[in-house]
N, CA and C atoms as a LAMMPS dump frame, in Angstrom:
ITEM: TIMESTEP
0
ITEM: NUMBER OF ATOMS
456
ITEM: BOX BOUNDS ff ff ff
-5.0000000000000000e+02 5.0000000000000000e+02
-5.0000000000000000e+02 5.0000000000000000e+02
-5.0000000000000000e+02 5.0000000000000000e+02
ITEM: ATOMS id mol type element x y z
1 1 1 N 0.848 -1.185 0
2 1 2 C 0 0 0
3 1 3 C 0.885 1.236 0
4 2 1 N 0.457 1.977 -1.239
5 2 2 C 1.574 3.458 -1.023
6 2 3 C 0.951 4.073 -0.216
7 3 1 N 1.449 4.857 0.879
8 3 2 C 0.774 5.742 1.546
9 3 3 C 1.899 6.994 1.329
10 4 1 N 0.901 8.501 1.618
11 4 2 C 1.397 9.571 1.134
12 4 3 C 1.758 10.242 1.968
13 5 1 N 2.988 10.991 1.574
14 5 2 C 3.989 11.388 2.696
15 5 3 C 3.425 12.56 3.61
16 6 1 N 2.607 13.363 2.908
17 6 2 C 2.006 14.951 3.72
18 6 3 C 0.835 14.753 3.573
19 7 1 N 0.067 15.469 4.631
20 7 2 C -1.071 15.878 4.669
21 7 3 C -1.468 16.712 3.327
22 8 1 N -2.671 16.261 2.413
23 8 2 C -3.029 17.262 1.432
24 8 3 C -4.362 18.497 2.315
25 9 1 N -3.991 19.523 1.986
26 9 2 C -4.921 20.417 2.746
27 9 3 C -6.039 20.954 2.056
28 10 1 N -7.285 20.933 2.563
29 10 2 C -8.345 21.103 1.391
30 10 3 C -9.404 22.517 2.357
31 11 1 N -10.106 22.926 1.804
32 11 2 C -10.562 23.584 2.951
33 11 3 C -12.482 23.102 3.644
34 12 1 N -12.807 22.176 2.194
35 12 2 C -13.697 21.259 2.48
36 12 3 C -13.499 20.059 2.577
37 13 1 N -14.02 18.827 3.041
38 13 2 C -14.122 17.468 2.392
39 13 3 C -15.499 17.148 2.4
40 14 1 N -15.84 16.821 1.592
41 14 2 C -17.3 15.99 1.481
42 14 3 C -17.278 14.477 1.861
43 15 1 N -17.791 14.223 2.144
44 15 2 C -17.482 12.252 2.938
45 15 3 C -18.88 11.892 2.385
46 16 1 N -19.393 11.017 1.13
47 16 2 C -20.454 10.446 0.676
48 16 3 C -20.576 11.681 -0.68
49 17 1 N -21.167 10.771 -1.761
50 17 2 C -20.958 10.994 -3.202
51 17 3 C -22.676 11.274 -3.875
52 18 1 N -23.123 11.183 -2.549
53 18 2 C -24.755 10.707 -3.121
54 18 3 C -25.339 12.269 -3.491
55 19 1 N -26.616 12.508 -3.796
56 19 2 C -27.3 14.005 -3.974
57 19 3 C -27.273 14.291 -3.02
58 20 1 N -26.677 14.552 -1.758
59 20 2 C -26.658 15.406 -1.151
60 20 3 C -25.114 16.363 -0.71
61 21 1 N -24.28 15.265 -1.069
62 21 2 C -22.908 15.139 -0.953
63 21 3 C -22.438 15.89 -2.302
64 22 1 N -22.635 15.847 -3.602
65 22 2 C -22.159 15.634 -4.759
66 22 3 C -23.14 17.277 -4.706
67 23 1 N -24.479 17.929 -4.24
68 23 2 C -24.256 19.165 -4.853
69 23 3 C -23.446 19.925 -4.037
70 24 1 N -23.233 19.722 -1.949
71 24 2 C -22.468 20.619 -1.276
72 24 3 C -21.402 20.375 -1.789
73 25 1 N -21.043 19.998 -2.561
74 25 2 C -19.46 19.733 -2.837
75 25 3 C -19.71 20.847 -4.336
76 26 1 N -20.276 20.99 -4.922
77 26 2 C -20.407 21.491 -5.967
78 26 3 C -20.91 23.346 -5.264
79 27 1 N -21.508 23.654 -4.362
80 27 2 C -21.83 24.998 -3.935
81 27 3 C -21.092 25.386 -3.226
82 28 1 N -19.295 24.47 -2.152
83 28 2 C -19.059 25.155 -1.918
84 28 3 C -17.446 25.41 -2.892
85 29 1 N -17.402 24.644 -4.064
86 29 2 C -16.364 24.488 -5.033
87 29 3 C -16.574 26.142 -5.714
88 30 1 N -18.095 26.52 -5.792
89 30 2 C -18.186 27.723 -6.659
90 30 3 C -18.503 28.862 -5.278
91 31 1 N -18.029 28.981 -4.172
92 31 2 C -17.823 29.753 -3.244
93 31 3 C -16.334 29.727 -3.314
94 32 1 N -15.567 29.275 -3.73
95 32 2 C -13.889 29.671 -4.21
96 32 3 C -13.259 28.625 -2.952
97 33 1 N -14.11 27.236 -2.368
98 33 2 C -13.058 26.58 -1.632
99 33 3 C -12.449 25.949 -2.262
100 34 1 N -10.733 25.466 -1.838
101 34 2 C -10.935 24.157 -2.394
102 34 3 C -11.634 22.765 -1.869
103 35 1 N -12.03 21.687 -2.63
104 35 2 C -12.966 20.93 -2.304
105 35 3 C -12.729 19.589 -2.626
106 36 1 N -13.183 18.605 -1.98
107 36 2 C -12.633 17.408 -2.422
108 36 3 C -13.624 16.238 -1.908
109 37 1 N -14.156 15.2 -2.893
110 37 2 C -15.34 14.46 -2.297
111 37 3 C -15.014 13.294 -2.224
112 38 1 N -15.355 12.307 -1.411
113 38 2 C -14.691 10.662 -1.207
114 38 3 C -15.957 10.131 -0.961
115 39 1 N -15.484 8.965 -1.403
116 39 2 C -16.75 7.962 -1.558
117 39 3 C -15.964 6.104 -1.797
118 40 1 N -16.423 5.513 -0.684
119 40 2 C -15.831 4.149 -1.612
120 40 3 C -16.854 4.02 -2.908
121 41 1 N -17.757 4.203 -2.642
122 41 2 C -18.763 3.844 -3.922
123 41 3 C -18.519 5.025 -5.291
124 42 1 N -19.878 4.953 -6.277
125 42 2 C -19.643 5.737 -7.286
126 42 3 C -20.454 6.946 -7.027
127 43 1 N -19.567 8.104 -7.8
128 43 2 C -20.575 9.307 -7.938
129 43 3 C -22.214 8.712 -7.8
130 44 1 N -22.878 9.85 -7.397
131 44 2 C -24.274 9.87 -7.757
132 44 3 C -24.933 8.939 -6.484
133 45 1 N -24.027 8.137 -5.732
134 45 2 C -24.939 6.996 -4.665
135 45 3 C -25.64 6.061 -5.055
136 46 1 N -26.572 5.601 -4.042
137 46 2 C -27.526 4.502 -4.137
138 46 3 C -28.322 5.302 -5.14
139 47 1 N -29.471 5.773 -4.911
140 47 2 C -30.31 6.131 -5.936
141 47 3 C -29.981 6.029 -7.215
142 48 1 N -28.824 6.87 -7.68
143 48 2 C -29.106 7.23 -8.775
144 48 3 C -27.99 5.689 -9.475
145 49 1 N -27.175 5.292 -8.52
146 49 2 C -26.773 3.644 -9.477
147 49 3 C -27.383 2.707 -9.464
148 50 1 N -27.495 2.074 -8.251
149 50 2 C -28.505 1.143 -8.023
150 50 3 C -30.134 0.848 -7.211
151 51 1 N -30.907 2.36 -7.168
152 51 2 C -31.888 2.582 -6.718
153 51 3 C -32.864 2.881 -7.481
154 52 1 N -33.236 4.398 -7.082
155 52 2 C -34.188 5.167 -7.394
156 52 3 C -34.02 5.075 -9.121
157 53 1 N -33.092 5.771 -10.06
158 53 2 C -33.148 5.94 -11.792
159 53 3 C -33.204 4.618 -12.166
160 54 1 N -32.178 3.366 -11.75
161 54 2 C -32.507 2.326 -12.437
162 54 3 C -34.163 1.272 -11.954
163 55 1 N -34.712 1.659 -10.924
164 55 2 C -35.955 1.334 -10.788
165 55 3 C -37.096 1.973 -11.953
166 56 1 N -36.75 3.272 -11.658
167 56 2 C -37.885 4.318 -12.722
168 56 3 C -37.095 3.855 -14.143
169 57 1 N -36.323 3.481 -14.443
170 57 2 C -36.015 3.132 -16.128
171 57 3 C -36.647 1.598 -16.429
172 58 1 N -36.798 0.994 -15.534
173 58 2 C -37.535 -0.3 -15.829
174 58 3 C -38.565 -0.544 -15.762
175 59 1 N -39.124 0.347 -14.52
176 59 2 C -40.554 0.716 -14.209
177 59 3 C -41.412 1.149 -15.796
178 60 1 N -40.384 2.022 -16.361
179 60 2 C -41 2.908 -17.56
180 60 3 C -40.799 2.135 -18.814
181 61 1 N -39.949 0.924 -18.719
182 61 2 C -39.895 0.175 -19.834
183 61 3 C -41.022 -0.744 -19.482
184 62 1 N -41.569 -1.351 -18.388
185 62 2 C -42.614 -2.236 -18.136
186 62 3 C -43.734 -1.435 -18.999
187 63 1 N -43.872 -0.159 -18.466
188 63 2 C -45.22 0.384 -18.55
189 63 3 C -45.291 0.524 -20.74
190 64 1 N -43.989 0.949 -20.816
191 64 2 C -44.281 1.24 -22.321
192 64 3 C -44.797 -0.612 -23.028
193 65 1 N -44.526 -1.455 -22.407
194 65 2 C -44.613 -2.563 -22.959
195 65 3 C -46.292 -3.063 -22.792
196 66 1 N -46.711 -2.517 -21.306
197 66 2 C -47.951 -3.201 -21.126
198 66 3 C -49.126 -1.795 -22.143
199 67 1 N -48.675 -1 -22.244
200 67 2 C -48.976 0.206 -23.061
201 67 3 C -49.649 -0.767 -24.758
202 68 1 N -48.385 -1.492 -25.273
203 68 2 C -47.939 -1.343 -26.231
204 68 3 C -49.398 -3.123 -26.403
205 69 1 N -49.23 -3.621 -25.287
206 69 2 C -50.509 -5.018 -25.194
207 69 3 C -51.664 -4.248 -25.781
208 70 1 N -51.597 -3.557 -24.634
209 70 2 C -53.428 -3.503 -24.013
210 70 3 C -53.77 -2.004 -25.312
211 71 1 N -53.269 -1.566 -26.077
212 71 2 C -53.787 -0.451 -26.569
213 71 3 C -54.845 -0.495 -27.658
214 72 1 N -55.697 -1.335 -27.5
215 72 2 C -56.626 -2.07 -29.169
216 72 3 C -57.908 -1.071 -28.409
217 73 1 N -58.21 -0.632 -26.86
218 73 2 C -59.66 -0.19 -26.71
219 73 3 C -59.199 1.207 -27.235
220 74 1 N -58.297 2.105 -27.537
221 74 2 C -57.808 3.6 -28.423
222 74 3 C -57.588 3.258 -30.094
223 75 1 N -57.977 2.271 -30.59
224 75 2 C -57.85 1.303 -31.804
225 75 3 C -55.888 1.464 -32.136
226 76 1 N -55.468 1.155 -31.269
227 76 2 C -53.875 0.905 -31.313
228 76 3 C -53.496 -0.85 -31.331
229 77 1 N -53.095 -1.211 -32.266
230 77 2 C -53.184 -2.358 -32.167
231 77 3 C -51.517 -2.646 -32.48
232 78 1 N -51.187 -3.761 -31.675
233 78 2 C -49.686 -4.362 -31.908
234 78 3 C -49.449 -5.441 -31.703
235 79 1 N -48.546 -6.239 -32.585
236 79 2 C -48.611 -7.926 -32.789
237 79 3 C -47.583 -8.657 -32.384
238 80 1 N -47.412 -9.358 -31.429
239 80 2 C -46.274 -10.039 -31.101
240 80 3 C -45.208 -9.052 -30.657
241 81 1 N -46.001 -8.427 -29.837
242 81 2 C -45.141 -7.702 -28.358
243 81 3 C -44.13 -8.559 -27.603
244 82 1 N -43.12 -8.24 -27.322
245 82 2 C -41.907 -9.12 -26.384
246 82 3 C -41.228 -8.156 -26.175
247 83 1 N -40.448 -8.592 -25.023
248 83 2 C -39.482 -8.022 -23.988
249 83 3 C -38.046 -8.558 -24.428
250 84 1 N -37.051 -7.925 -24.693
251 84 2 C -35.605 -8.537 -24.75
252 84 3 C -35.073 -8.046 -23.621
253 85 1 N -34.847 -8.665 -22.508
254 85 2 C -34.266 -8.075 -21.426
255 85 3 C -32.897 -7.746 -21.397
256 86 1 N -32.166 -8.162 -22.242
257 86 2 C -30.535 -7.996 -22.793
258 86 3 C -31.111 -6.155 -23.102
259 87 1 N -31.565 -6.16 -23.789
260 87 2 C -31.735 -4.609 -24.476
261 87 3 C -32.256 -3.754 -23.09
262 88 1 N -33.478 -4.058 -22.939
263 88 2 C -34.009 -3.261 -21.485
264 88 3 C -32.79 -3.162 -20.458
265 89 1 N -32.119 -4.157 -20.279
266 89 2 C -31.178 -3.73 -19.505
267 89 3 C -29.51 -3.343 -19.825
268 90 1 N -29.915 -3.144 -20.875
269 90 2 C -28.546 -2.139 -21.628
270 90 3 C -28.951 -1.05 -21.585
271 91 1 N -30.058 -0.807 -21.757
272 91 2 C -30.965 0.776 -21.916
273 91 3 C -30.811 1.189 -20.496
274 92 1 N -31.312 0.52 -19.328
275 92 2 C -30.77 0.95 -18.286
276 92 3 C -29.646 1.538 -18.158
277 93 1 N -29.213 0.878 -18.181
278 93 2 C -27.307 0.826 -17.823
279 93 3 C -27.182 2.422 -18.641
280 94 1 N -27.292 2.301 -19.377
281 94 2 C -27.005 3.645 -20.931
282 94 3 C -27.349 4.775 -19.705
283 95 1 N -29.249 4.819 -19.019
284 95 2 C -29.426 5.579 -18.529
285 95 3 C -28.538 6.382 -17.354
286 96 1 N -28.178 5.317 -16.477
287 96 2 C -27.386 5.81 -15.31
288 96 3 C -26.036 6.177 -15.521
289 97 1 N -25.266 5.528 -16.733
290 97 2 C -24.221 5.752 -16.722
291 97 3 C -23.822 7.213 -17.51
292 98 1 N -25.092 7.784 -18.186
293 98 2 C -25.411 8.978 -18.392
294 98 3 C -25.449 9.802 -17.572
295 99 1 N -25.938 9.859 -16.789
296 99 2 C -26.264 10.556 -15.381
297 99 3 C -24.88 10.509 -14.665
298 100 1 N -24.262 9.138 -14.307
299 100 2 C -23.258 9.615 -13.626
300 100 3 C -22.333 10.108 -13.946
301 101 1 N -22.011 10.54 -15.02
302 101 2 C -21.061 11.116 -16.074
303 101 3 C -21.593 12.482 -16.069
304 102 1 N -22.83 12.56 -16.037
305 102 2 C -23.228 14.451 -15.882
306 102 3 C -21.959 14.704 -14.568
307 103 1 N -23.153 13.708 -13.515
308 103 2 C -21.936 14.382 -12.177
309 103 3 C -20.844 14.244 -11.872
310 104 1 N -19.948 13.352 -12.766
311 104 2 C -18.498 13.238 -12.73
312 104 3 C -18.285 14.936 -13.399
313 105 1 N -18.878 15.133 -14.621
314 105 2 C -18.958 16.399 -15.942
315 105 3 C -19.101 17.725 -14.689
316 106 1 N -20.054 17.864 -13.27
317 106 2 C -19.717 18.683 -12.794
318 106 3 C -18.903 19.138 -11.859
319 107 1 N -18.522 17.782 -11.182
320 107 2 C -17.162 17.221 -10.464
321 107 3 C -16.073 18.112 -11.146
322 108 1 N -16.262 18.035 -12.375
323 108 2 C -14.715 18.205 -13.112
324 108 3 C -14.862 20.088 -13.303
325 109 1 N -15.777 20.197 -13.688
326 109 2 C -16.361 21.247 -14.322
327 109 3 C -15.803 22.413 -12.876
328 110 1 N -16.452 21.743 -12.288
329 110 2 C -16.499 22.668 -10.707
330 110 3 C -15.138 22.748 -9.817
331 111 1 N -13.867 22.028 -10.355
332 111 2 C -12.793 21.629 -10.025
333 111 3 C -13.121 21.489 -8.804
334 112 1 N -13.852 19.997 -8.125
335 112 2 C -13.784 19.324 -7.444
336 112 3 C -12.977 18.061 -7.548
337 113 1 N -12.045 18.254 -6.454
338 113 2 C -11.593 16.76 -6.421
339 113 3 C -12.61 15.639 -6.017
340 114 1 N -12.244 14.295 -7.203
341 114 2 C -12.935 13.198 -6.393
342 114 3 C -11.78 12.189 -5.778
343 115 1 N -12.627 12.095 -4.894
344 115 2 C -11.562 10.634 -4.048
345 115 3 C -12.259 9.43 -4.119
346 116 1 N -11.664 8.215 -4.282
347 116 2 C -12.665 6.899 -4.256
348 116 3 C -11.934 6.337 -3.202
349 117 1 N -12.352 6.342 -2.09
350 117 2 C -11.727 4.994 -1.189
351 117 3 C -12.662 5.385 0.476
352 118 1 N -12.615 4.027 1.333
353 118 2 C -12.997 4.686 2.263
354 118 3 C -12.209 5.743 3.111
355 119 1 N -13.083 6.554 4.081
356 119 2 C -12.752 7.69 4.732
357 119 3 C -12.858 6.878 6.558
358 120 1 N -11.407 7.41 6.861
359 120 2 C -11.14 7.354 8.396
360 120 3 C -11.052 8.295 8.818
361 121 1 N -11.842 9.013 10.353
362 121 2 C -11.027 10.253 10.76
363 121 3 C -9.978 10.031 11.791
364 122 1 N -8.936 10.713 11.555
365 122 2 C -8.338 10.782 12.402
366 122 3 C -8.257 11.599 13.629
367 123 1 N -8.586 12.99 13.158
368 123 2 C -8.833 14 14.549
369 123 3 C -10.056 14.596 13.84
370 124 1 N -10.733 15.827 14.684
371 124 2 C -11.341 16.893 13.835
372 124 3 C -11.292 17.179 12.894
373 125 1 N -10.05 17.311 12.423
374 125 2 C -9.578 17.938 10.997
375 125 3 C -8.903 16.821 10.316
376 126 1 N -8.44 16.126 10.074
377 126 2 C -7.782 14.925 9.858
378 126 3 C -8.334 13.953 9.113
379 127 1 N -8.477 13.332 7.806
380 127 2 C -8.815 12.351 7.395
381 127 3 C -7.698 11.312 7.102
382 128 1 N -7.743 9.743 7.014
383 128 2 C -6.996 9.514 5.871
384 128 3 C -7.931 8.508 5.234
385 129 1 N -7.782 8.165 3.942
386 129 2 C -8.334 7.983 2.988
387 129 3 C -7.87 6.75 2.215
388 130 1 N -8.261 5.42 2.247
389 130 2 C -7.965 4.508 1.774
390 130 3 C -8.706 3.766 0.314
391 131 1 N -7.524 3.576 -0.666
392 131 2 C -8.564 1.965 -1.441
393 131 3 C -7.534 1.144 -0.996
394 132 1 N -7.372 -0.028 -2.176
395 132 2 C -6.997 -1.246 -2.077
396 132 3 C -5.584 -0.771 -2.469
397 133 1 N -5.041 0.249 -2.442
398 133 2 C -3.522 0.061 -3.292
399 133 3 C -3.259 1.051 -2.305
400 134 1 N -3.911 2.846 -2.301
401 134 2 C -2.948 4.179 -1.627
402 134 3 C -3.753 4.022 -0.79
403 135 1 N -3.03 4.812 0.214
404 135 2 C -3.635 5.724 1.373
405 135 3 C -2.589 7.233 1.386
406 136 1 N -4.126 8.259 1.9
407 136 2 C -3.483 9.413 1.857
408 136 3 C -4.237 10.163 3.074
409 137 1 N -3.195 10.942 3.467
410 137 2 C -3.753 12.07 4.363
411 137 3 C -4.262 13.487 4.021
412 138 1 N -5.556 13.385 4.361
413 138 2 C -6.375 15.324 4.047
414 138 3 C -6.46 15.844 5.26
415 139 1 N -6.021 16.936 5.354
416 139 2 C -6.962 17.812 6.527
417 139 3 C -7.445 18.71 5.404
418 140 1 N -8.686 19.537 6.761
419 140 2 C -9.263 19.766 5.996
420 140 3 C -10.232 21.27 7.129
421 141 1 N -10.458 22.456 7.113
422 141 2 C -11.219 23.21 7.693
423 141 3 C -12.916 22.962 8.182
424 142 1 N -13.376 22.237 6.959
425 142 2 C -14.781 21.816 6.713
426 142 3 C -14.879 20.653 6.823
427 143 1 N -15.833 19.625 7.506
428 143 2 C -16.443 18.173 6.479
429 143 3 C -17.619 18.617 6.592
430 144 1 N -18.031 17.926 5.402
431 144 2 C -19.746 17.594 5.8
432 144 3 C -20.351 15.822 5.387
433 145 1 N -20.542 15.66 6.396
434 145 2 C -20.679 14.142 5.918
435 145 3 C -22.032 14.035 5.469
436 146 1 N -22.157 13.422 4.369
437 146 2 C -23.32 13.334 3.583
438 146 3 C -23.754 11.726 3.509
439 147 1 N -23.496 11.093 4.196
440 147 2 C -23.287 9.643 4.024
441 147 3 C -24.377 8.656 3.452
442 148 1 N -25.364 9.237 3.377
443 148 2 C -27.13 8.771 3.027
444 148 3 C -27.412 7.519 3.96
445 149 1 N -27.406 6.695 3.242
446 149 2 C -28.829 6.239 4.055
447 149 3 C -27.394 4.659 4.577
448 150 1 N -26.416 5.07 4.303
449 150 2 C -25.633 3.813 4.806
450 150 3 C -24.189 4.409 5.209
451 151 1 N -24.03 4.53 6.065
452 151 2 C -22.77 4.958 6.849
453 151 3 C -21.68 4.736 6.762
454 152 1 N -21.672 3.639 5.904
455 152 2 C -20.31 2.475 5.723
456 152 3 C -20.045 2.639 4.662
């Protein structure tokens, strides 16, 4: 494991990547801090990878399909309706990985640093910051832990 020789000094850290994490990190990047967001997981959180958007993208592919049955009482008629779930769930995928690329796009945009690894504190001010290979040390003036709905 490389670990890094100095403390990097930030004057925020954000701790969690999810919508709540990913816009304070973005309002206080355009208040002139510097800023920096960690997450073991991906931009965007539960919801928007494996929750809330990929539920509503399947939800909305069900509905266009049972749409596409039942439409003969509006004289809409359609023949040998089927589901390819290979496709529906590429279309998914397309969706979120759209989305999380906006918020990587304002990550970058907003010169926010991202961090991927988990977050330890060490003091008040003090993080260090692990994946599977570095560890590094932040302090930092600000956190705001945004952690949603799972702490870990």
């Amino acid at each position: 494991m490389v670990v890094g020789d100095f403390p990097i000094e930030l004057d925020t850290l954000v701790v969690g990547a999810g919508p709540g994490g990913y816009v304070a990190a973005i309002r206080a990047a355009q208040l002139g801090q510097k800023v920096a967001i960690a997450d073991k997981g991906t931009l965007g959180g539960v919801c928007l990878n494996v929750g809330c958007i990929p539920s509503k993208a399947m939800i909305n592919a069900s509905h266009k399909y049972e749409s596409a049955k039942h439409s003969d009482d509006i004289g809409i008629t359609a023949e040998n309706v089927s589901v390819d779930m290979k496709k529906v769930q590429e279309w998914k995928s397309s969706v979120v990985n759209k989305l999380t690329g906006g918020v990587a796009g304002l990550m970058k945009s907003n010169k926010v640093e991202v961090l991927n690894g988990e977050v330890y504190f060490v003091d008040k001010n003090t993080v260090r910051i692990m994946d599977e290979k570095n560890s590094q040390t932040y302090t930092f003036n600000n956190c705001i832990i945004a952690t949603g709905i799972s702490p870990d």
